[in-house]
C-alpha positions in Angstrom: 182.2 208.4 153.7 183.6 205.0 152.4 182.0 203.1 154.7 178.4 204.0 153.5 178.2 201.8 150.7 179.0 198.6 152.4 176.9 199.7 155.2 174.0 200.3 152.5 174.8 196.6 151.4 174.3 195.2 155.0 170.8 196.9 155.4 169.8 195.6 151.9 171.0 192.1 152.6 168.9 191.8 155.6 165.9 193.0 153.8 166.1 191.0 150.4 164.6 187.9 152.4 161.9 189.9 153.6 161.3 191.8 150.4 161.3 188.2 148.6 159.2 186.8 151.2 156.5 190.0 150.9 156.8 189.6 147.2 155.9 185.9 147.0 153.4 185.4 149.5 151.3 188.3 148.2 151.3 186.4 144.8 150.2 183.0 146.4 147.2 185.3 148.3 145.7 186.1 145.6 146.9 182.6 143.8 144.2 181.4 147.0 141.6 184.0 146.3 141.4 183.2 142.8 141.5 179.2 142.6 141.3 178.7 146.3 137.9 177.2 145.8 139.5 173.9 144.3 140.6 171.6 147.3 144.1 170.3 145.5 144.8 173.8 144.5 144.6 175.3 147.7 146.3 172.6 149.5 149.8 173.5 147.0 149.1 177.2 147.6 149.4 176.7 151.3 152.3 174.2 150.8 154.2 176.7 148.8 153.9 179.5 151.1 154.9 177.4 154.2 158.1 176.3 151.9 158.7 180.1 151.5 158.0 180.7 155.1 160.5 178.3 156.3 163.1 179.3 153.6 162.8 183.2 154.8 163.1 182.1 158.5 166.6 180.2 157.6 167.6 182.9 155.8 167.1 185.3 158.5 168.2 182.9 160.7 171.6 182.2 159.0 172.0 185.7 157.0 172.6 183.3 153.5 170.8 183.5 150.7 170.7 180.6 149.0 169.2 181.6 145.5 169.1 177.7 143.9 165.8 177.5 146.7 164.5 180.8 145.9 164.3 180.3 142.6 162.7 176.4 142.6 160.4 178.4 145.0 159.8 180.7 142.1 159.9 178.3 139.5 157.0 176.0 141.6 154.8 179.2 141.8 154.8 179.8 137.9 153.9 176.2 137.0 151.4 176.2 139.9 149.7 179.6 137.8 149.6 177.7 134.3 148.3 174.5 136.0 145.7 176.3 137.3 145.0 178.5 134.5 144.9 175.4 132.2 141.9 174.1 134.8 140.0 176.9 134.1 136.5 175.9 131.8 137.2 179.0 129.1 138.1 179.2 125.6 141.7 179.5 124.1 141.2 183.3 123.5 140.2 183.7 126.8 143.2 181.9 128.2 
């Protein structure tokens, strides 16, 4: 019965990458729906997600999280949704 906790710890380390990787990508999608129709904005998008692509095959690669990528990859994806949002032709209240 000990054991099940660090089993349950193993299992959830191999996900997280995966779960992460779910997580972000489905934000960029619909980063690419919304303000995919600007060229310069869809080019980061894509550049993003193949960041977080390649950083979720390492980790699953190497079983390591390294969380000082994961969250520059997160931090990059917020200031990509206010420079995009600041593009946008509407008034303050809007915004």
């Amino acid at each position: 019965m000990e054991r099940l906790p660090f089993q349950s710890l193993f299992i959830a380390s191999l996900l997280f990458p995966i779960n992460q990787f779910c997580a972000k990508l489905s934000i960029l999608f619909l980063y690419h729906r919304i303000f995919g129709v600007n060229g310069k904005f869809a080019f980061w998008i894509k550049a993003v997600g193949a960041l977080q692509t390649v950083h979720t095959i390492k980790n699953l690669v190497f079983l390591a999280v390294n969380k000082a990528a994961n969250s520059l990859i997160d931090f990059i994806m917020a200031i990509q949704a206010v420079i995009m949002l600041r593009s946008l032709r509407t008034t303050k209240q809007v915004k």
